[in-house]
N, C-alpha and C positions, 0 to 999 in steps of 0.2 A: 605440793605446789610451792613454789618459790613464795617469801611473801618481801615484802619492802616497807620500810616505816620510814619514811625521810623525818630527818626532828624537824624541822618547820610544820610540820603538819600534826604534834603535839599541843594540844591545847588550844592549838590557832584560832583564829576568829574570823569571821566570816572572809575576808580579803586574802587570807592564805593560800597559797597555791593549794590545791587539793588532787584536780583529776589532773589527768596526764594530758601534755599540752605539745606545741614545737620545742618546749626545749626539756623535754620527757627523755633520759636518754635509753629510756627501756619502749619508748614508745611504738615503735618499728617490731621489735620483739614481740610485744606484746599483740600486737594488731596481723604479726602472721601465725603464730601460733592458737590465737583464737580461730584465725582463720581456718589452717589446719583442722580444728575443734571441732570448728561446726561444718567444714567440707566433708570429710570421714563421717560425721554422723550423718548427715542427709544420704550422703551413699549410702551407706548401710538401711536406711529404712525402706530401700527399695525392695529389698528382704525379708521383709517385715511390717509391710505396711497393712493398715487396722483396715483401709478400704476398699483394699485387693486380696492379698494374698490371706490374712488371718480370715477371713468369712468363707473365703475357699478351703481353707485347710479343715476348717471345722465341721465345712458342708459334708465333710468325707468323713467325718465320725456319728454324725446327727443329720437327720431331714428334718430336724424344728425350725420353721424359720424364726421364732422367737429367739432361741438360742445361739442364731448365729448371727441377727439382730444382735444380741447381746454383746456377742463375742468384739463388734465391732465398735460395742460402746466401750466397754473395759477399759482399752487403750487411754481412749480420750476423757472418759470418766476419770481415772486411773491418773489422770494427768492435773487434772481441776481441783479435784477434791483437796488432797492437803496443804494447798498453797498459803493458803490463809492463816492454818496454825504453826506451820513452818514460816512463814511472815512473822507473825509474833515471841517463836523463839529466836529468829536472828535478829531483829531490830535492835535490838543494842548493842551488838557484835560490829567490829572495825572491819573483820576479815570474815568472809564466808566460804571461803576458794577448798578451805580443808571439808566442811559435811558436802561438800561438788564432789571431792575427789572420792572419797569414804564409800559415799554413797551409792556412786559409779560402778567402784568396782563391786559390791553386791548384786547389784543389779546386772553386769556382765554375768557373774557366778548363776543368775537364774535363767541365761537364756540358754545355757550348757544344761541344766537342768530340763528344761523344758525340750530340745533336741533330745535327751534322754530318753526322755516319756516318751514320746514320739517314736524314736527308736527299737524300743521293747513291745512299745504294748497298741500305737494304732493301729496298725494291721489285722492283727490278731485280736486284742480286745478292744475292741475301739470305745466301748461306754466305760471302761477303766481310764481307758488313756484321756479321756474327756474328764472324769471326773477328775484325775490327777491334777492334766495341763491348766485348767481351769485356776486353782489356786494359786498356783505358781505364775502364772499370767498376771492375775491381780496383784501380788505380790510387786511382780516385775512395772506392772504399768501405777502403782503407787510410785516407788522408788523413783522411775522418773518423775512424780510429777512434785513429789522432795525437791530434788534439783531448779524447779522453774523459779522462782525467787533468787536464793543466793547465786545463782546463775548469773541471773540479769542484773543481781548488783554488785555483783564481781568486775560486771563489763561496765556497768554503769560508772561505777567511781575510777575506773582505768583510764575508759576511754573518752574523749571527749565526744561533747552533745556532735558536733560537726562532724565527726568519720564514724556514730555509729550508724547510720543511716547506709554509708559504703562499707561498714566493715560486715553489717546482719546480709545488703546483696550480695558480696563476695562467698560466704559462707553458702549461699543459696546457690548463685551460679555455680561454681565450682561444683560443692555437691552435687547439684542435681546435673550437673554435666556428666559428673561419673554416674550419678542415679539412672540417667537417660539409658547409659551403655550394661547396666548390671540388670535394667529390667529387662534385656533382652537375653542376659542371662539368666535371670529368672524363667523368662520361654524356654531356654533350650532344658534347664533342669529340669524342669516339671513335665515336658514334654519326652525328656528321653530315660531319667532317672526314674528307675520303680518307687515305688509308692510301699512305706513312707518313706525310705531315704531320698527323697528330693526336697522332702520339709525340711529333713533333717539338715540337709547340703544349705537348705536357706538358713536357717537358726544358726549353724554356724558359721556362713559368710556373715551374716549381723552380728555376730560375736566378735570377728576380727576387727571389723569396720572400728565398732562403739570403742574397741578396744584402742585402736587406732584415736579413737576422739579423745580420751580420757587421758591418755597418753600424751600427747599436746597440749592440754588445758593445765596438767602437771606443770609445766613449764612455764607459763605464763606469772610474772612479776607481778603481783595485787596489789594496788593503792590501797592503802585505809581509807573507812570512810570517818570524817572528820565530824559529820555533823550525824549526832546520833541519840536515839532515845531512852530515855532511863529503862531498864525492865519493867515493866508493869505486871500485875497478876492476870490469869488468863481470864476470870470475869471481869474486869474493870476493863481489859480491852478488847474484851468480844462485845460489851455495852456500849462502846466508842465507837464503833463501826458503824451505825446510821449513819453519825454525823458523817464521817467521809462523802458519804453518799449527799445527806442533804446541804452539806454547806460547800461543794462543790459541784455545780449544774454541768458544768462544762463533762466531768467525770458521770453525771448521770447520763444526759448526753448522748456521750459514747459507746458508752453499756448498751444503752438499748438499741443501738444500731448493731451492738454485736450481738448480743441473744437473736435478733434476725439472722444475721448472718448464719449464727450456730443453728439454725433450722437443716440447713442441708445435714446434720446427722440424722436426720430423719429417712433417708434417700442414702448415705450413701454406702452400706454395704450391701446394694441392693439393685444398683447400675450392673455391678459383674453380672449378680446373680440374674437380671431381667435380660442380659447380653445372652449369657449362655443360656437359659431354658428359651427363650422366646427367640432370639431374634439369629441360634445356630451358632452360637461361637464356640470357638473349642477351648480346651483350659490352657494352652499354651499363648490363648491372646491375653488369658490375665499380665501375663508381662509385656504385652505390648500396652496395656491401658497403664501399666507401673510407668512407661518409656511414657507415654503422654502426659501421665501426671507429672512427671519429675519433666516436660521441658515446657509445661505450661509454667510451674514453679522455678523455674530458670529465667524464663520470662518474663515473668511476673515480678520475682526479685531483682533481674538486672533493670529494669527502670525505676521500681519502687524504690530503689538503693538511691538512684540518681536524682528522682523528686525529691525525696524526703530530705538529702542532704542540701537540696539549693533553690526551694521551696516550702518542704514543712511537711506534715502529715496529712492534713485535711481530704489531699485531693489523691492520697494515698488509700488511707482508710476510703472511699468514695470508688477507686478504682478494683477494691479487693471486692468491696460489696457487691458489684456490679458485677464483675468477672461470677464470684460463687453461684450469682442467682441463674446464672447463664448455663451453669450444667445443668441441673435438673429441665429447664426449658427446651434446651439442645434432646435432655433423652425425651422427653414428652414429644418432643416435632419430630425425631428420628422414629422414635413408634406410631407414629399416626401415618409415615412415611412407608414403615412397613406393614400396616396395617392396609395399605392404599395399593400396595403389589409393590413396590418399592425396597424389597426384602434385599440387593444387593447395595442400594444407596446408604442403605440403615445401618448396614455391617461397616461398609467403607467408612462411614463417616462417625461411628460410633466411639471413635477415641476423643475424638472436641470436648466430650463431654469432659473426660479425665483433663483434656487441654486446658478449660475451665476453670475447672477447679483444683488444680493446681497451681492458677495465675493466681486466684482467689487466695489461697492458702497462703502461697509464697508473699504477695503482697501484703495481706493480714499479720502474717507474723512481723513484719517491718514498720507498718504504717499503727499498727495497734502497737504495737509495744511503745514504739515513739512516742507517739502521740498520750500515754498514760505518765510514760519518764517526763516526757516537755509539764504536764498540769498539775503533777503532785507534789506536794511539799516535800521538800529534802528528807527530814527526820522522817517523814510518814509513809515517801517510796516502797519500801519493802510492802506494808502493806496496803495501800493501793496496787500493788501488784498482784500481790497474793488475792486481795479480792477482788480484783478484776476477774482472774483467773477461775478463783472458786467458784464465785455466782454462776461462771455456763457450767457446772458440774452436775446440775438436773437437766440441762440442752442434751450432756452426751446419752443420757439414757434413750433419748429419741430415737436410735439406731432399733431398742428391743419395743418400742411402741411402730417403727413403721414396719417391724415385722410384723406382728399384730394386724396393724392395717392391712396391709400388705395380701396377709392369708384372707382377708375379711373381703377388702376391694379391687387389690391390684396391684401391684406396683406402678401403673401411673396415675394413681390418684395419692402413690405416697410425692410421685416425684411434683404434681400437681401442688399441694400444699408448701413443700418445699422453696416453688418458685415463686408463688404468691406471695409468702408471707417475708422471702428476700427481696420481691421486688418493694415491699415497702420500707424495707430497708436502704435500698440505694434510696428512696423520696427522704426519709429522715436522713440520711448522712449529706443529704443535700447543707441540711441545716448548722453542722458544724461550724465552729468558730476555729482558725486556726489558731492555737497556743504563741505559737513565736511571733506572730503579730502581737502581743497580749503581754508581754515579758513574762520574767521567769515568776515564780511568787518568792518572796522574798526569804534570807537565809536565815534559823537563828542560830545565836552562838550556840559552837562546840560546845559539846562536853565532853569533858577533860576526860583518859583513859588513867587512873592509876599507876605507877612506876610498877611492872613487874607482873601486869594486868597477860594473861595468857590468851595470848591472839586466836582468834576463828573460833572461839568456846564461851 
């Protein structure tokens, strides 16, 4: 990754030019090759996704629905969990763009690995290839969730507050524009390619894609960030962490509107599975509910892009909530639909659900992210992110509890608890305060990097 130190931004003080502005001459650069970034990876996940295709691959090595409850927490577990202690080792770092890149590329090297497994041994041994992919899965979905902080403050200190709001839509449109057309090729693979080499055909189109992402992010010119924190030891700032929580309401707030939100893991590797056993679907519509989710999340993102940048977050985060609680609702009416003789209206209309929650996701990742960069203190950014992040990292376990339930009640009494307890989620995100009404909180001085000081470490 390129990086940039402009010397005005040595030592500066609060007034210093810092983030990339109009007169940013890398600004343009930077803002399409992020783009690039995250267009390629949202494509790719259409290959790969924790609430389609990995609960279906696994259904084909195991009939545990615990296990394949699990399979679909992994991912998004996988993603929560480290953010916090990867927050507290970059916090004092200028440049985070190099462990993005590092990191990246291991984690491509493990979905070769896991197409491997896949390749030798599902077919044939399938409780080996399970126990195998299993490891390497988690391996793989930690690594990305490394990436989630220096990530966002790679973009953070680049770009300004004003186009990140258009730069996170674009990344979503885009992507999920191609996402829309690669989940139909995902139908045709799984439908025509034998088994496993049509996992296999997925694992490495998600190979090229991320690879494709990692690749453009390389390229992107990093701002330093100017205002940063001393290193601290890891208990003196793991004992710091309430306070985040208690002396900013606005940051508690928001959290609890998201832990609702994060209910839908309870429900969603569990819509395929209720689609196909109950409601007749074959495995080639898995890729048509991937097309539904990637252009709900098209949707979702191309206005969330558009509020957040010329309104704020509030009614952002407000529209994500809303949208998520509306799939599990959708599949609970579409089953009561087919449960009434209605068994052709339930198939037809049974992709809204993914339409849903994909709007939900797409705008979540937009209006949430914002909305945490808008309320937290400069030096303290990274983690506030990290622990925003972390805290739903017992939410994703809910995917191997509504299997549980699931075998125990039903699958509409998991997607039942799902909508409940989102719909009081849209009631509190009622209650938000918009931040940029509020101004920023206030900056303090830099501190100073060392002459000689070795960038991104």
């Amino acid at each position: 990754m390129r990086l940039s130190e402009p010397a005005a931004s040595r030592g500066a003080g609060p007034s210093a030019p810092r983030a990339a502005g109009a007169d940013d001459p890398s600004l343009k650069r930077n803002l399409t090759l992020l783009t690039l970034d995250g267009t390629f990876f949202t494509a790719g996940c259409a290959f790969y996704d924790s609430g389609t295709v990995i609960p279906a691959l696994v259904s084909t090595l195991t009939d545990s629905r615990f296990l394949i409850g699990l399979s679909s927490s992994v991912r998004n577990l996988g993603w929560f969990l480290p953010q916090l202690v990867v927050a507290h080792l970059i916090e004092h770092m200028r440049f985070k763009g190099r462990l993005v890149v590092v990191n990246s590329l291991l984690h491509r090297a493990g979905l070769l690995v896991m197409a491997s497994i896949l390749y030798f041994y599902a077919a044939t041994r399938p409780a080996l290839a399970l126990a195998l992919f299993f490891p390497v899965f988690i391996l793989a979905s930690l690594s990305e969730g490394v990436n989630g902080v220096p990530w966002t403050e790679a973009v953070a200190n680049t770009i300004p507050p004003d186009r990140r709001g258009r730069l996170f839509a674009n990344q979503q449109v885009f992507g999920c524009s191609l996402a829309v057309l690669n989940g139909f090729l995902v139908r045709l693979v799984l439908k025509t390619a034998p088994y496993p080499n049509s996992y296999v055909i997925l694992f490495l189109c998600t190979f090229v894609w991320f690879l494709g992402s990692i690749v453009a992010f390389m390229g992107v010119r990093e701002k330093p960030a100017v205002h940063v924190r001393p290193r601290a030891g890891l208990a003196s700032y793991l004992r710091s962490l309430p306070g985040a929580w208690r002396t900013n309401p606005r940051f508690a707030a928001v959290m609890v509107v998201r832990f609702c939100q994060a209910f839908i893991f309870l429900s969603l590797p569990f819509f395929v599975l209720h689609a196909r056993q109950n409601l007749g679907a074959d495995i080639g519509t898995v890729g048509l509910y991937v097309s539904a989710q990637m252009l709900g999340s098209l949707a979702g993102s191309a206005l969330a892009g558009r509020v957040s940048d010329r309104t704020g977050n509030r009614l952002v985060v407000i529209g994500s909530v809303l949208a998520t609680c509306l799939a599990p609702a959708a599949a609970l009416a579409l089953s009561l639909a087919h449960t009434l003789g209605a068994e052709g209206l339930a198939s037809l209309l049974f992709p809204l659900v993914y339409l849903f929650m994909g709007a939900g996701f797409g705008a979540g990742y937009i209006g949430f992210t914002n909305y945490i960069i808008d309320i937290a203190p400069v030096t303290e950014r990274p983690t506030f992110i990290g622990l925003s992040n972390t805290l739903q990292a017992p939410f994703a376990l809910l995917s191997a509890v509504g299997g549980a339930l699931a075998s125990w009640l039903g699958y509409e009494a998991v997607f039942g608890v799902s909508a409940v307890i989102g719909l009081a989620g849209v009631v509190l995100s009622l209650r938000l305060v918009e931040p940029r009404a509020l101004g920023r909180p206030s900056l303090p001085p830099a501190v100073p990097v060392p002459s000689g000081a070795v960038r991104g470490k």
